[in-house]
C-alpha positions as CSV (number, residue, x, y, z in Angstrom):
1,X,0.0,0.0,0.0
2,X,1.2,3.3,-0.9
3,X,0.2,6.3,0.6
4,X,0.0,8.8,-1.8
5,X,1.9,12.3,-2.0
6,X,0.1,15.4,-2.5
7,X,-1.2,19.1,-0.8
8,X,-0.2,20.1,2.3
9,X,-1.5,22.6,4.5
10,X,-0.1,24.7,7.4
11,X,-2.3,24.0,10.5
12,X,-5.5,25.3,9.7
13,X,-8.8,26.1,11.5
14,X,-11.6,23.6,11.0
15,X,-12.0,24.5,15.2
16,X,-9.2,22.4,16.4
17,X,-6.2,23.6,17.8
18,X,-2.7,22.8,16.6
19,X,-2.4,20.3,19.4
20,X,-5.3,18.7,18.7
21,X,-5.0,18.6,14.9
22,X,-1.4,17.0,15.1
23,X,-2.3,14.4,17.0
24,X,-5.3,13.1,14.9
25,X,-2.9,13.0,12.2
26,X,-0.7,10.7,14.2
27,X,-3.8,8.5,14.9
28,X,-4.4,8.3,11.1
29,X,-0.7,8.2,9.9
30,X,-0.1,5.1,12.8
31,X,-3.0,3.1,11.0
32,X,-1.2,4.0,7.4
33,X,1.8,2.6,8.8
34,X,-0.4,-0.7,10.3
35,X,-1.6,-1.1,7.0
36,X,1.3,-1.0,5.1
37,X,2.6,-3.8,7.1
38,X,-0.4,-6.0,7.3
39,X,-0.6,-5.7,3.3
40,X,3.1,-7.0,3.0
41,X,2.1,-9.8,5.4
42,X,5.0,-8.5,7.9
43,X,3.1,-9.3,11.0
44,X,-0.7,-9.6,12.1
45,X,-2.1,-6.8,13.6
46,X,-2.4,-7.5,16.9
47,X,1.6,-8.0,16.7
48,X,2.5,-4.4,15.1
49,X,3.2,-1.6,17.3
50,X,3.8,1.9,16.3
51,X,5.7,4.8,17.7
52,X,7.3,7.5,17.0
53,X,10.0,8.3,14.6
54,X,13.5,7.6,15.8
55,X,16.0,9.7,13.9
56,X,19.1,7.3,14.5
57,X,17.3,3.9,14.9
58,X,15.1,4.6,11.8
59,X,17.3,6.6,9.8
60,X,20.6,6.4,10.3
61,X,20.7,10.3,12.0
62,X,24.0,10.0,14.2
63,X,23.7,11.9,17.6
64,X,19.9,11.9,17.9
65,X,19.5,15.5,16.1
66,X,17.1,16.5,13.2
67,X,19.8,19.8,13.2
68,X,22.0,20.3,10.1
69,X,24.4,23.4,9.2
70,X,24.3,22.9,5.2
71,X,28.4,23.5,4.1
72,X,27.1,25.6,1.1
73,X,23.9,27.0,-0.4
74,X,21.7,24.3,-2.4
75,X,19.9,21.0,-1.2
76,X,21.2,19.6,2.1
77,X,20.3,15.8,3.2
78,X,18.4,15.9,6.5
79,X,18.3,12.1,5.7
80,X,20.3,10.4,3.2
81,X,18.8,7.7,1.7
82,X,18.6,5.6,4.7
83,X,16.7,2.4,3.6
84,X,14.2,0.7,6.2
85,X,14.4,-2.6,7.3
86,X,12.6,-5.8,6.0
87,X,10.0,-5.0,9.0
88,X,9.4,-1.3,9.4
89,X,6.5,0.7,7.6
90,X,7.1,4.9,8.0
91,X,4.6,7.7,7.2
92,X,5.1,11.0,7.3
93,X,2.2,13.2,8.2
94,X,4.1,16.4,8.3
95,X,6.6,18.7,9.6
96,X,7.9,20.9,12.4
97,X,9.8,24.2,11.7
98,X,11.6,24.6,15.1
99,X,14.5,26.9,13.1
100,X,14.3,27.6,9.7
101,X,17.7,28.7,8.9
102,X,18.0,29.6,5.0
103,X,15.4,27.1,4.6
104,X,12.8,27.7,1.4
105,X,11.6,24.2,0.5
106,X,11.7,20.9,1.8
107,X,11.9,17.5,-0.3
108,X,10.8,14.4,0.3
109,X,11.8,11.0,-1.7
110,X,12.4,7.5,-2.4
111,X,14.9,5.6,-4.9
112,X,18.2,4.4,-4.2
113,X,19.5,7.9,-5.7
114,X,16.4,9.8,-3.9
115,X,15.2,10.0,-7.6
116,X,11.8,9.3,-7.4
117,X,10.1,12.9,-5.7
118,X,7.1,11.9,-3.2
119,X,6.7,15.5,-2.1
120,X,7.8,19.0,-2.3
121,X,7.1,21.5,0.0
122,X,7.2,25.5,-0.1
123,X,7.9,26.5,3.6
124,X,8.9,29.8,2.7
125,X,5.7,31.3,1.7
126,X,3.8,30.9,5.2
127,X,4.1,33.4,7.9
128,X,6.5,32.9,10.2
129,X,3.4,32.7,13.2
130,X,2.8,28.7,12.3
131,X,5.6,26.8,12.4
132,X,3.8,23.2,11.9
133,X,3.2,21.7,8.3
134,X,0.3,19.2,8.6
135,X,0.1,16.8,5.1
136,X,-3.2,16.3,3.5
137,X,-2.1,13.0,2.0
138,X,0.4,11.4,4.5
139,X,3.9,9.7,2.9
140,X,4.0,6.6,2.7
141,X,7.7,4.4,2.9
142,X,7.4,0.6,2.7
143,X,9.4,-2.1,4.3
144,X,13.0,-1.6,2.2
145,X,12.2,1.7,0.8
146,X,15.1,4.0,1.0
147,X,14.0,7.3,2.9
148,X,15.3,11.1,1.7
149,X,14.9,14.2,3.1
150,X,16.6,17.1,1.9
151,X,16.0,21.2,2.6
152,X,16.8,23.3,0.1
153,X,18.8,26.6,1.6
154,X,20.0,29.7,0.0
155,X,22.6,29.9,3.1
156,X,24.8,28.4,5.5
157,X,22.3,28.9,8.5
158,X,21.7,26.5,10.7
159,X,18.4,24.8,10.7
160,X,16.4,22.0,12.6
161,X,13.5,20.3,10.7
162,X,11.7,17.8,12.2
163,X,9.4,15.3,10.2
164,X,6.2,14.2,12.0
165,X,6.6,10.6,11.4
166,X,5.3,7.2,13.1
167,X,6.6,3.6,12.5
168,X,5.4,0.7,12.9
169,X,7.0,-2.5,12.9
170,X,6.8,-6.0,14.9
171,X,6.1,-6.4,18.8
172,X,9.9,-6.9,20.0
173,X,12.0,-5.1,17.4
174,X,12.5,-2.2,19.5
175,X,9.7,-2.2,21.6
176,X,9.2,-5.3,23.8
177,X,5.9,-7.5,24.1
């Protein structure tokens, strides 16, 4: 199952607040991520569990930070084509801007080379008052599928992007029964 790419919105109105409106994306985003699984016959449900993201578990991020100082301007890897294991679904259901940096767009991708462009996203045009990127249509990364983010930045400024992403995988990879 693939979760398509597509719009994204800043958090919006629709009467919920930002708290509130991140964490029903979770809830939706966790049973992508279920479903990705059970469709690749990885594990029965009852035997998945989901949580959240872990940048050097999941993707290879030494030192536990989403922060990166780009060495010149142009696209920066936030994650380099880190490929998922045999038993780990990801979605991504959107972003946090805690420093934008030089930052104008953020990229997301699959593809051994990071060829194949699931997403772009514009951050530069909102106001600098919302800070939180919620996807309309979550990202979807199968079990194998190699995992790129990159930021695009006219500077050297440091900047800290965090995708809001769940995993799920079997009861006892990382999180014991």
């Amino acid at each position: 199952m693939s979760v398509r790419p597509g719009p994204y919105l800043r958090y919006s109105s629709a009467g919920k607040t930002e708290k509130e409106a991140i964490a029903r994306a979770e809830e939706r985003a966790a049973e992508a991520a279920v479903a990705i699984l059970e469709e690749k016959a990885v594990a029965p449900r009852e035997r998945i569990v989901v949580r959240d993201v872990d940048p050097n578990i999941d993707l290879g991020i030494s030192g536990y930070s989403w922060e990166v100082t780009p060495a010149a301007a142009g696209w920066t890897n936030i994650v380099g084509g880190h490929q998922l294991s045999e038993k780990k679904a990801m979605v991504i259901y959107g972003f946090k801007i805690v420093t934008q940096g030089d930052v104008t767009m953020v990229e997301v991708a699959t593809g051994a080379n990071g060829n194949v462009v699931k997403t772009r996203i514009n951050i530069d045009k909102y106001d600098e008052q919302s800070k939180t990127i919620i996807l309309r249509e979550f990202i979807g990364f199968e079990p194998k599928d190699y995992v790129w983010i990159k930021a695009y930045s006219t500077g050297t400024s440091t900047f800290k992007i965090v995708p809001l992403a769940v995993v799920a995988e079997p009861t006892g990879e990382l999180i014991s029964p």
